[in-house]
C-alpha positions as a printed Julia matrix, in Angstrom:
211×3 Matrix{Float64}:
  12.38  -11.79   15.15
  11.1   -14.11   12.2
   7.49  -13.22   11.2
   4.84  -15.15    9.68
   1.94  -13.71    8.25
  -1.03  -16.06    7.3
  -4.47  -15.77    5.63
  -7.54  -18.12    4.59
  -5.8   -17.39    0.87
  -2.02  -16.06   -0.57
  -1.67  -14.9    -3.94
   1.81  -14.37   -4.52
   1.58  -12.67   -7.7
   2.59  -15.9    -9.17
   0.36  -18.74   -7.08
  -2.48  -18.9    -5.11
  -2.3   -20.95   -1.72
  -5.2   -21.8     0.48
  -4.33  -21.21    3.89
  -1.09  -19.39    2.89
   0.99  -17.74    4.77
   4.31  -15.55    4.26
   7.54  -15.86    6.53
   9.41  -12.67    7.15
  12.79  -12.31    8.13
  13.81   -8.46    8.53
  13.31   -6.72    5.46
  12.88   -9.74    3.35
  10.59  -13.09    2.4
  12.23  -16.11    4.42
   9.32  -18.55    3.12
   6.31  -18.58    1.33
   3.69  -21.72    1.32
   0.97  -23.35    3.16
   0.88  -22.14    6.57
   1.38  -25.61    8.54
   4.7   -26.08    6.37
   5.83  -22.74    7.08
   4.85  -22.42   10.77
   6.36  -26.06   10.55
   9.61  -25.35    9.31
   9.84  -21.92   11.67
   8.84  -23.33   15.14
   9.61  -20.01   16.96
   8.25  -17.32   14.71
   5.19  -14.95   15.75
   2.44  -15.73   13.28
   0.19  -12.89   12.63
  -3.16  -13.98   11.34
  -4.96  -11.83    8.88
  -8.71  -11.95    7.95
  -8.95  -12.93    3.9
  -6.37  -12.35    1.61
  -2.84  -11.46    1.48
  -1.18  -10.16   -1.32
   2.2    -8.07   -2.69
   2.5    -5.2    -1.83
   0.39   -2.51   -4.56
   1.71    0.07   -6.39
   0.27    3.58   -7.08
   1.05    5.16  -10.15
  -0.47    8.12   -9.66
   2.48    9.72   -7.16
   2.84   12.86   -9.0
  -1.16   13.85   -8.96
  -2.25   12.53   -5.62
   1.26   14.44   -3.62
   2.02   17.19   -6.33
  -0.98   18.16   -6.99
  -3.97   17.57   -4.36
  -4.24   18.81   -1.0
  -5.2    15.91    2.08
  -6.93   18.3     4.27
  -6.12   18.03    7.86
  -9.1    16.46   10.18
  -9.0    19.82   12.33
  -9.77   21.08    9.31
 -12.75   19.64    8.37
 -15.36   22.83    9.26
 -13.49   25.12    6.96
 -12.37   22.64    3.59
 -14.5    19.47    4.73
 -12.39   16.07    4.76
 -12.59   15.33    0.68
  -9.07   16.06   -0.95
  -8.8    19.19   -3.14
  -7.6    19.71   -6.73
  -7.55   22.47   -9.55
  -9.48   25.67   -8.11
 -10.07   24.16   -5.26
  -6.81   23.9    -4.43
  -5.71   26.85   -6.09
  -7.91   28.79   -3.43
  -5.96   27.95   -0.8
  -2.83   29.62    0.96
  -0.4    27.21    1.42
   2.69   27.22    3.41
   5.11   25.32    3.07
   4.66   23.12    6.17
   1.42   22.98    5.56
   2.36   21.37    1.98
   4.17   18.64    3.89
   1.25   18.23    6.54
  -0.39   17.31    3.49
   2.63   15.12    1.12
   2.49   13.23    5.02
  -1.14   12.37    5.22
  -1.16   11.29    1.3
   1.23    8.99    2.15
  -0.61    7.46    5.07
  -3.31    7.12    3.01
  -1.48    5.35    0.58
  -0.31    3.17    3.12
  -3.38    2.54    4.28
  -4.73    1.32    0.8
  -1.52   -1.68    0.7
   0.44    0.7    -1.3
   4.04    0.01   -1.11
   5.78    1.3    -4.15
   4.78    4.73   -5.7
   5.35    5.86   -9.12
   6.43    9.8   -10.07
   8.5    11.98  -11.35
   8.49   14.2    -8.17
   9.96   18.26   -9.24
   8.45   19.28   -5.9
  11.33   18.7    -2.74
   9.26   18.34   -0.2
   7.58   15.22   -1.8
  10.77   13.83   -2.79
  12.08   13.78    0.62
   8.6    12.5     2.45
   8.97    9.73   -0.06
  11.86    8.57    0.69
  11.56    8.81    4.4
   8.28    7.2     4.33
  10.33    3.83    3.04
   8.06    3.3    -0.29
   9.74    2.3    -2.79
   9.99    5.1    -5.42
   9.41    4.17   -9.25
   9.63    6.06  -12.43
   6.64    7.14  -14.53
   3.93    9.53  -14.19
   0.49    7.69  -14.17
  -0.95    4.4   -15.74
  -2.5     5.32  -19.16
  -6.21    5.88  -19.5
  -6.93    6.05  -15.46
  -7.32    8.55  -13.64
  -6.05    9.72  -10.21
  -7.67    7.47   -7.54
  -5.89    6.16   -3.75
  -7.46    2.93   -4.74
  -4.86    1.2    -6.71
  -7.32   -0.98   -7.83
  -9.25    1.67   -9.44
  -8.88    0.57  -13.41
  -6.49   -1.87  -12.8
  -8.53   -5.01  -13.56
  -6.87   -7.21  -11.89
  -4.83   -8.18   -9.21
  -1.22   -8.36  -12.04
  -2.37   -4.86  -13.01
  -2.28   -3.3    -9.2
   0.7    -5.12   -7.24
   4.13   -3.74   -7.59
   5.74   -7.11   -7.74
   4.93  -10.64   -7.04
   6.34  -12.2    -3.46
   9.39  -14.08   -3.98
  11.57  -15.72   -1.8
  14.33  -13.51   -0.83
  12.56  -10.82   -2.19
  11.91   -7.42   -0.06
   8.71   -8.47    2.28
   6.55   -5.71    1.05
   2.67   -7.14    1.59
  -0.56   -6.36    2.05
  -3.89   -7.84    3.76
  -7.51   -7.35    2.89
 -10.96   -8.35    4.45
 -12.31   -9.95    1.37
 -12.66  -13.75    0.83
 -11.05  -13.8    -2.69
  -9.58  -11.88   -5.57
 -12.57  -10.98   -7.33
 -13.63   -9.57   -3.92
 -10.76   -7.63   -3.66
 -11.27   -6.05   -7.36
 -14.63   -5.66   -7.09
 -14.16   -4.33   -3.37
 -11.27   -2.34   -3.59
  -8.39   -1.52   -1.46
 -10.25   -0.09    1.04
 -10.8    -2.86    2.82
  -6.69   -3.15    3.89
  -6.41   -4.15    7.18
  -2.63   -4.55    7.04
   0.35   -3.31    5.22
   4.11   -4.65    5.67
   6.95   -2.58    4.17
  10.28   -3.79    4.04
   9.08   -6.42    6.61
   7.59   -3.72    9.19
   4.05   -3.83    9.81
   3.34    0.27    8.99
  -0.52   -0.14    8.86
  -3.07   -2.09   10.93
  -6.57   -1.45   10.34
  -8.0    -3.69   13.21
């Protein structure tokens, strides 16, 4: 079923709409434009309305540190590591299995998702990450960190601006990998950060919902 996803403003990456909205057609962008001309030109699409901005999808550069190398501690364990991820000694400390490694690799993941993340950047050594990566449906990029920045979910976090964060801008045909966020423009949104996602479509599938 054809999807439209609309929002007080759409920066494509390339153009900024008022009133924008996004058409979706499986795994890929059917239309892009104001949202009258696209709910216009798809009369029997489900239009999902989103609070602020929608944008492409991010992309985290920071893959190999934040699912290689940090720990996402489970919420049941909150009384014995608290709820803040772990590096270095911290993690060094702990004794980790295996499948608690990939309880972990999981909730990194969700996390990302949860920040509009939709394309994640590492070289990945460590199997376990390699194959929660590709089952999670981000899309997997080369490289092992954006110069000068350091590890943070927050794609945002040194980027600058919006060209500096998003993986790619929305095209036409292009995979329908977007994001959503509370704030009423993009200086909001830097200033704000990605934690204020409310919505994140991979590949067309809505894999986040904050509200």
């Amino acid at each position: 079923m054809l999807t439209i996803h609309a929002a007080g403003l759409l920066l494509t990456g390339a153009d900024v709409l008022p009133d924008g909205a996004v058409a979706v057609d499986g795994a890929a962008v059917a239309a892009l434009g104001p949202l009258d001309e696209v709910a216009a030109a798809h009369p029997g699409a489900r239009v999902r309305r989103w609070p602020g901005v929608i944008t492409p999808g991010l992309r985290q550069w920071h893959g190999g540190a934040l699912l290689e190398r940090t720990y996402h501690p489970d919420p049941r364990e909150y009384e014995a590591v608290g709820d803040r991820s772990l590096t270095g000694e911290r993690l060094a400390a702990l004794e980790m299995s295996e499948t608690r490694w990939a309880g972990s690799v999981r909730r990194g993941l969700q996390h990302m998702l949860r920040h509009g993340t939709t394309a994640v950047a590492g070289d990945f050594t460590d199997p376990v990450v390699r194959t929660a990566v590709a089952r999670s449906g981000l899309r997997a990029l080369p490289g092992a960190g954006a110069p000068g920045t350091e590890p943070d979910l927050d794609p945002f976090a040194g980027a600058g601006d919006l060209a500096g964060a998003v993986a790619g801008p929305l095209t036409v045909g292009g995979r329908a990998d977007l994001a959503a966020f509370d704030v009423p423009d993009e200086a909001a949104l830097i200033a704000r950060g990605a934690g204020t996602c409310v919505a994140t479509v991979l590949a067309g599938r809505l894999v986040f919902r904050g509200r």
